[in-house]
Z-matrix of the N, CA and C atoms (Angstrom, degrees):
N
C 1 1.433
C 2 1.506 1 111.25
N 3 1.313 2 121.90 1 26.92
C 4 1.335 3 124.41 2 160.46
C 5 1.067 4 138.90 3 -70.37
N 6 1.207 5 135.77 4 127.01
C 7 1.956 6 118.17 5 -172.25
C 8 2.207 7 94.11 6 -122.11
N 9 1.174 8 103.33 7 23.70
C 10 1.608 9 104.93 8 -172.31
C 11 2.058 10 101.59 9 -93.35
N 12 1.530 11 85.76 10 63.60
C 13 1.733 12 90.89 11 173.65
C 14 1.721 13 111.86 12 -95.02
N 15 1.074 14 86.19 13 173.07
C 16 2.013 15 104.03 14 -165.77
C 17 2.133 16 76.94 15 -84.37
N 18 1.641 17 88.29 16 122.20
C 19 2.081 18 88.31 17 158.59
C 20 1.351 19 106.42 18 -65.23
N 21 1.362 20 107.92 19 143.48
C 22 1.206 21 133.19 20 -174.05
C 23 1.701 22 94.61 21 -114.99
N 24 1.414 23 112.54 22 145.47
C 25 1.772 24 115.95 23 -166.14
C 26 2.229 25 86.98 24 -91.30
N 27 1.136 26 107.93 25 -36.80
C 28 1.769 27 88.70 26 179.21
C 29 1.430 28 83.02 27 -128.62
N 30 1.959 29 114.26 28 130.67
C 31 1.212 30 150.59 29 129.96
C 32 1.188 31 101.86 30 -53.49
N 33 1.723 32 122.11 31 107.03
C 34 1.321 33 126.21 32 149.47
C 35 1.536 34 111.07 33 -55.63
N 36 1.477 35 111.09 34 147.02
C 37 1.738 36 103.46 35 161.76
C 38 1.042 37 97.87 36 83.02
N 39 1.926 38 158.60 37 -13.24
C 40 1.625 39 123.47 38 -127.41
C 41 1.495 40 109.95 39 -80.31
N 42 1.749 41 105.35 40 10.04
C 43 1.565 42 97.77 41 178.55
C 44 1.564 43 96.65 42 -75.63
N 45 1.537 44 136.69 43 -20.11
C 46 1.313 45 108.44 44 -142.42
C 47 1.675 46 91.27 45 -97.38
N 48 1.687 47 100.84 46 162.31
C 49 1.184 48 134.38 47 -164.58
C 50 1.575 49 94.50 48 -65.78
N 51 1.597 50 116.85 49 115.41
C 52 1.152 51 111.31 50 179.56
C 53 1.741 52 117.86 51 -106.43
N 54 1.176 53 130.65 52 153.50
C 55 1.726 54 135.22 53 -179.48
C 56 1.321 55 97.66 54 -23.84
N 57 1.747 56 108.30 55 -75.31
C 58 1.686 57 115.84 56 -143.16
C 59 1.924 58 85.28 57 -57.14
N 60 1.257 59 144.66 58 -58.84
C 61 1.188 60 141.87 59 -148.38
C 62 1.642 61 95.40 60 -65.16
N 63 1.368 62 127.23 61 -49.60
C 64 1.314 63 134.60 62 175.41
C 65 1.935 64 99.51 63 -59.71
N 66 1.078 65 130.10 64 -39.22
C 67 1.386 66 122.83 65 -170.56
C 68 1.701 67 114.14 66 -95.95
N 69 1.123 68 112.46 67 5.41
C 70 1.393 69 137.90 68 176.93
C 71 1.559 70 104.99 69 -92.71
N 72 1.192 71 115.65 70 -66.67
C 73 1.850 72 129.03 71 156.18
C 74 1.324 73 104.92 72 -29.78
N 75 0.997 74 120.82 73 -63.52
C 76 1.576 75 125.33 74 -160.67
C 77 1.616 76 122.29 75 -79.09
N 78 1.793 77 115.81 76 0.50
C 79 1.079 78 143.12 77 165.26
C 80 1.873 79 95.18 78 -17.61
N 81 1.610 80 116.41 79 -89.53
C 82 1.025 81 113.09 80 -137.71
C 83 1.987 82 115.71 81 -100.37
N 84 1.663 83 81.63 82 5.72
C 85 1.775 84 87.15 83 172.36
C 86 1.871 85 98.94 84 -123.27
N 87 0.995 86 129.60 85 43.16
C 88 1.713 87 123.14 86 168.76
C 89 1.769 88 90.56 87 -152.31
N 90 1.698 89 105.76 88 114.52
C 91 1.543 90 105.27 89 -179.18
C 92 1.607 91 105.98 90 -70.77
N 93 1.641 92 115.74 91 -52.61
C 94 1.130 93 109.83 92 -167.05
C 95 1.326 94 130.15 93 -83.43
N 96 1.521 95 143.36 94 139.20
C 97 1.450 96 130.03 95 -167.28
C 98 1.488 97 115.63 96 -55.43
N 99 1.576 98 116.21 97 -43.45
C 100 1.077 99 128.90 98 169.61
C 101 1.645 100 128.83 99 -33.57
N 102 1.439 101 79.74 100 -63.60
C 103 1.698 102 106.44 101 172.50
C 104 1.682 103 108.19 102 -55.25
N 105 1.318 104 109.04 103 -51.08
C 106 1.834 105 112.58 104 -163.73
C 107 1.529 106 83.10 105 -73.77
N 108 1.266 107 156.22 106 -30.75
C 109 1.199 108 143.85 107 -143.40
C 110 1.443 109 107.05 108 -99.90
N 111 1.729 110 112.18 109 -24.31
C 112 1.208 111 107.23 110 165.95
C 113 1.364 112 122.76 111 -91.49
N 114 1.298 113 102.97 112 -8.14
C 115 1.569 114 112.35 113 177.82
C 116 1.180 115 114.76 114 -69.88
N 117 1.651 116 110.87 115 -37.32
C 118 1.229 117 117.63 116 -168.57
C 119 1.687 118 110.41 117 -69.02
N 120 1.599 119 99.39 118 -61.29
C 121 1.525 120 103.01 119 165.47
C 122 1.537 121 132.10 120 -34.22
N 123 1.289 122 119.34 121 -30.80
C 124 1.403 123 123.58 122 173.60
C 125 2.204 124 100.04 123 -85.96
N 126 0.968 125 94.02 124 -32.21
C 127 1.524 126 91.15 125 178.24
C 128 1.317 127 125.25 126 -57.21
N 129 1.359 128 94.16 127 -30.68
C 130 1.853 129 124.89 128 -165.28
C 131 1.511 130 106.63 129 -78.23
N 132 1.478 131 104.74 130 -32.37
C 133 1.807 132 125.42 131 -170.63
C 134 1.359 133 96.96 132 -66.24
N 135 1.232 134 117.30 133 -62.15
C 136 1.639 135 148.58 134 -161.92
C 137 1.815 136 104.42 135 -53.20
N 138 1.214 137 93.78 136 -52.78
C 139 1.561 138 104.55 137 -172.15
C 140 1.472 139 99.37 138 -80.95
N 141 1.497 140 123.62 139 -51.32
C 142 1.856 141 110.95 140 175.07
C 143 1.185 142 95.68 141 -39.20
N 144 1.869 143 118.41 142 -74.14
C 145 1.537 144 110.03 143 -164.22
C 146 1.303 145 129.87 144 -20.59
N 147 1.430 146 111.01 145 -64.43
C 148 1.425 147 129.83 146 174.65
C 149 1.667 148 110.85 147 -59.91
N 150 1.232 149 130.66 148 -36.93
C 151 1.351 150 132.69 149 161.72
C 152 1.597 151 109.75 150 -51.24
N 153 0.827 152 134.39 151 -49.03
C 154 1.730 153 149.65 152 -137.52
C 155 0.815 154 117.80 153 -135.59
N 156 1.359 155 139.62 154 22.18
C 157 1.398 156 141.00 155 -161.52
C 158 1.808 157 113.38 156 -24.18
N 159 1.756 158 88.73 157 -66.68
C 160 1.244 159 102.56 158 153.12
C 161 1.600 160 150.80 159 -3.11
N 162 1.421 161 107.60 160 -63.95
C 163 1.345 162 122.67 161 -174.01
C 164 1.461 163 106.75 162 -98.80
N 165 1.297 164 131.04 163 129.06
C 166 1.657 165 120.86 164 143.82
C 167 1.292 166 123.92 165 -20.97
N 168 1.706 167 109.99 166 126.07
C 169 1.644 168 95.91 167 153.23
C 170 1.368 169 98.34 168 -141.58
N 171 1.595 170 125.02 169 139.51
C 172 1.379 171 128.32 170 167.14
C 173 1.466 172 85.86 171 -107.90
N 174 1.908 173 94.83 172 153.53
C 175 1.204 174 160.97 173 155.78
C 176 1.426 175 120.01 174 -62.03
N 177 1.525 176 109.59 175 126.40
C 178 1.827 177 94.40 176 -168.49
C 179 1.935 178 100.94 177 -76.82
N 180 1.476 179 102.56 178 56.31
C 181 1.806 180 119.45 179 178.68
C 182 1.169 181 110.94 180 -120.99
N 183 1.722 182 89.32 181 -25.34
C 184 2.050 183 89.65 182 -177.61
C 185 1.365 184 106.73 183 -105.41
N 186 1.119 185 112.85 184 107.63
C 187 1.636 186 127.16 185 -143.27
C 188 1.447 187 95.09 186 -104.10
N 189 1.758 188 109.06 187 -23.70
C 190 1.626 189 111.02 188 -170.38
C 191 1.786 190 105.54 189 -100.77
N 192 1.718 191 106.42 190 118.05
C 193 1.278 192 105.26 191 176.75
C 194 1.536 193 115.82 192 -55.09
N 195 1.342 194 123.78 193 144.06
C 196 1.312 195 156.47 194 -152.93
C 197 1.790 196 84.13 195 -94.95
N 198 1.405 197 106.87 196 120.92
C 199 1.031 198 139.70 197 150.16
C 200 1.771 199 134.54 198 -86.00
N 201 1.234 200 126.69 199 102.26
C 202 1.920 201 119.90 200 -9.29
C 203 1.092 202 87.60 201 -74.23
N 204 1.881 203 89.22 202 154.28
C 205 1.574 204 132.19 203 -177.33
C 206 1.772 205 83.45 204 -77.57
N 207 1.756 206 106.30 205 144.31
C 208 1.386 207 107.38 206 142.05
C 209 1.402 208 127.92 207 -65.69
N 210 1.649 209 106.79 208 160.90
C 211 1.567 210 106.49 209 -164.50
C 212 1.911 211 92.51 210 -88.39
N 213 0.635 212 113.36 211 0.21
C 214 1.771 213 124.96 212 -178.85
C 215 1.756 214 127.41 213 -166.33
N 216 1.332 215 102.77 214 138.88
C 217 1.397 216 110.89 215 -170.75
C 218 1.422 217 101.94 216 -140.13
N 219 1.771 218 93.32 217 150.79
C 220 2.103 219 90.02 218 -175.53
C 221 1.856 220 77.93 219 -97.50
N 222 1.409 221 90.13 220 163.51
C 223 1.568 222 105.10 221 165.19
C 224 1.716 223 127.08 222 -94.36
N 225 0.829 224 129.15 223 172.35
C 226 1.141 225 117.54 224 170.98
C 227 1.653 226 133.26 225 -73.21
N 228 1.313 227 115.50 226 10.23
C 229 1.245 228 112.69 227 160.44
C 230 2.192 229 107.27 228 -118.33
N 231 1.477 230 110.09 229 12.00
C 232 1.260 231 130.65 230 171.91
C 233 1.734 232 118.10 231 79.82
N 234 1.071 233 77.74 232 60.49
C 235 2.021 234 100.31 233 -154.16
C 236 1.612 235 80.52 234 -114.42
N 237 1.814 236 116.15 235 134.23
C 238 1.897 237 111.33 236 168.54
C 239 1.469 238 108.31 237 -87.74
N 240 1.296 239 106.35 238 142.37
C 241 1.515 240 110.80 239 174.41
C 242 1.630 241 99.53 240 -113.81
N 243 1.069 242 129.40 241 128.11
C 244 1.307 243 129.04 242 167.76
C 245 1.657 244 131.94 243 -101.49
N 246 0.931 245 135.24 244 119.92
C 247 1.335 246 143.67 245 -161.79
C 248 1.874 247 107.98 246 -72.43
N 249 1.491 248 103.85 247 110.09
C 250 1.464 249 125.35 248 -177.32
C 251 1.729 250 110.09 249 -58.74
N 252 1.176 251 102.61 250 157.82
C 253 2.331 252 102.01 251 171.69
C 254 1.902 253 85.93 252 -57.16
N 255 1.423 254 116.77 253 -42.51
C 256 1.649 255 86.22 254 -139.96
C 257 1.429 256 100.12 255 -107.97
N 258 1.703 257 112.38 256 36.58
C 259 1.668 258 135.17 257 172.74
C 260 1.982 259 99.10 258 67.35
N 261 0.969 260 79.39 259 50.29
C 262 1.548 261 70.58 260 163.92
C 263 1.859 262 109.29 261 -107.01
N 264 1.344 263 115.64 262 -169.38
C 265 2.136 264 101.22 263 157.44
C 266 1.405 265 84.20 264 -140.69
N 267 1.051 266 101.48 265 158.76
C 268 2.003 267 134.76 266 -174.14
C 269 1.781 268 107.70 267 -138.83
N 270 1.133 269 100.05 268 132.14
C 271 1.500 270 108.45 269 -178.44
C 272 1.463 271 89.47 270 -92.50
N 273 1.973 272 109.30 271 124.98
C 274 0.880 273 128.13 272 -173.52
C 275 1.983 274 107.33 273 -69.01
N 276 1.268 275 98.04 274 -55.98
C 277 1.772 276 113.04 275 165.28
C 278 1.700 277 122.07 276 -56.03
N 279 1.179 278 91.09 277 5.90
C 280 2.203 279 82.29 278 -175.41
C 281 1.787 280 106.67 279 -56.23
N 282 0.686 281 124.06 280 104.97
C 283 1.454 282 106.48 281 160.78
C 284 1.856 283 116.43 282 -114.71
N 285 1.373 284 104.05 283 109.16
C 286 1.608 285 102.98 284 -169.43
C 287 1.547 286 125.10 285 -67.37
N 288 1.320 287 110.90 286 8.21
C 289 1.767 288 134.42 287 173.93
C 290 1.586 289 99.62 288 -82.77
N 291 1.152 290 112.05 289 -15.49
C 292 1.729 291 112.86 290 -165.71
C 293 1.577 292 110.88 291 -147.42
N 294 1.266 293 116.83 292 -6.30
C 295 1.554 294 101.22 293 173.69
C 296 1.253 295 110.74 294 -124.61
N 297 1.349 296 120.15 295 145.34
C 298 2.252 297 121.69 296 -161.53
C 299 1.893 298 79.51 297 -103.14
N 300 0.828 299 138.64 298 16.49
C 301 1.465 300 107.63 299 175.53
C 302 1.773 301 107.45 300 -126.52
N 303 1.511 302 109.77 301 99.34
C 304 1.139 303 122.96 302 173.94
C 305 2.094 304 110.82 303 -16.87
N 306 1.474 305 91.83 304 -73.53
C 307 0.798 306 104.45 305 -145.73
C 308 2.016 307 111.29 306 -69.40
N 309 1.430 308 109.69 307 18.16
C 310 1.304 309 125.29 308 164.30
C 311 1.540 310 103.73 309 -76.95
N 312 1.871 311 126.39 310 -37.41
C 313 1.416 312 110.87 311 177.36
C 314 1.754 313 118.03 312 -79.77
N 315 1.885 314 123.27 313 11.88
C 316 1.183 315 117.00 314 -170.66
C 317 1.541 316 88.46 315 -73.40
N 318 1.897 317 102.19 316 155.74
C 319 1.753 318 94.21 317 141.88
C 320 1.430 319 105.96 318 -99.79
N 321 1.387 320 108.41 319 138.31
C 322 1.317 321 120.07 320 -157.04
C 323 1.634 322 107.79 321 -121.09
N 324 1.086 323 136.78 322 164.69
C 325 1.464 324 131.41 323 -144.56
C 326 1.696 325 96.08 324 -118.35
N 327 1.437 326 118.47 325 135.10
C 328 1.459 327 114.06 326 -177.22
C 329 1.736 328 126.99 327 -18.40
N 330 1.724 329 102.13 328 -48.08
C 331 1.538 330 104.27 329 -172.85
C 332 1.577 331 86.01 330 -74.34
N 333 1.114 332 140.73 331 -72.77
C 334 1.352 333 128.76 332 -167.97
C 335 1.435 334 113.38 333 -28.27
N 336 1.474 335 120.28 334 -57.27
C 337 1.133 336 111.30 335 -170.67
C 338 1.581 337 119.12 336 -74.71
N 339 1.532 338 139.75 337 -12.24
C 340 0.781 339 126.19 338 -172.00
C 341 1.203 340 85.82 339 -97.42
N 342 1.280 341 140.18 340 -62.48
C 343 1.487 342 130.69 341 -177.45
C 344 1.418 343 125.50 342 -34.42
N 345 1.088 344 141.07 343 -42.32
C 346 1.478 345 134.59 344 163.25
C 347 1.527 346 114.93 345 -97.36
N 348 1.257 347 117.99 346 0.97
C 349 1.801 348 103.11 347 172.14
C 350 1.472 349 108.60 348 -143.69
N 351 1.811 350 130.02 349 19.62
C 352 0.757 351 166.18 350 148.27
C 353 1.632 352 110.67 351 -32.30
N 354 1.379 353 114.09 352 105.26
C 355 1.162 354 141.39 353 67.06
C 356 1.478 355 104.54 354 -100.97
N 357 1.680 356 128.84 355 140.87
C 358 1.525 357 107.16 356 162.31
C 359 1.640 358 104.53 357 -107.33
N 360 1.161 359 131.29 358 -175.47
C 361 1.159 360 128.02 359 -171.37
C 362 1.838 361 100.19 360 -158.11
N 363 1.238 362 105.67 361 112.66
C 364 1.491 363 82.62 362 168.57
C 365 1.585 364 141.24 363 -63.82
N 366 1.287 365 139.75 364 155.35
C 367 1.229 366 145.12 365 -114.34
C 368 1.661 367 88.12 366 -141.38
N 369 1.400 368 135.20 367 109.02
C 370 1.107 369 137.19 368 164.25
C 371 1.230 370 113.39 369 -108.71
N 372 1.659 371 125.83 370 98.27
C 373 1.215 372 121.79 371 177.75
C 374 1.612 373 121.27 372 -67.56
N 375 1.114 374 118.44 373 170.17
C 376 1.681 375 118.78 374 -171.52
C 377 1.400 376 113.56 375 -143.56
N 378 1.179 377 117.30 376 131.24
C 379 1.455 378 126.47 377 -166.23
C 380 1.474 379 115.58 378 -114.11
């Protein structure tokens, strides 16, 4: 439930509906942080969907990586994660001069990553 990421100079996605804005909403009807944080994340899914028809987005529900995996996914606060040779994801933006949460520089394994930074959305770059 961290949102203490390194700014990144281009936000892929910044239209899509991100957690903290969904977990901000959810202030005064979800008692527990836990609880509002997953609420929010499924809220966040719902609204990309409907934003994006277009693009994939899993839910920190779809626990089983997507065969084939995309080579990139935005996260749910619109942060790129990019997909490693040996399937790991790496936050393309970590910079450890500017972000307090360690665990933004792990490479972290699909269920990890959709589960704590979840919604992902796939990432169609444009040339």
């Amino acid at each position: 439930m961290s949102t203490g990421r390194a700014e990144s100079a281009t936000q892929p996605l910044v239209e899509l509906a991100t957690v903290t804005e969904a977990f901000d909403r959810l202030e005064a009807t979800v008692a527990s942080e836990k609880d509002r944080w997953v609420t929010a994340q499924h809220a966040a899914a719902e609204a990309r969907r409907r934003q994006h028809p277009g693009r994939t987005t899993w839910a920190p529900t779809d626990q089983e990586e997507p065969v084939p995996a995309p080579a990139e996914v935005v996260d749910g606060e619109g942060e790129l994660w990019t997909r490693t040779g040996n399937g790991t994801w790496y936050m393309l933006s970590f910079n450890p001069a500017t972000c307090e949460d360690e665990r933004d520089a792990d490479y972290l394994t699909w269920r990890e990553l959709v589960d704590e930074y979840g919604p992902l959305t796939g990432h169609q770059r444009t040339v």
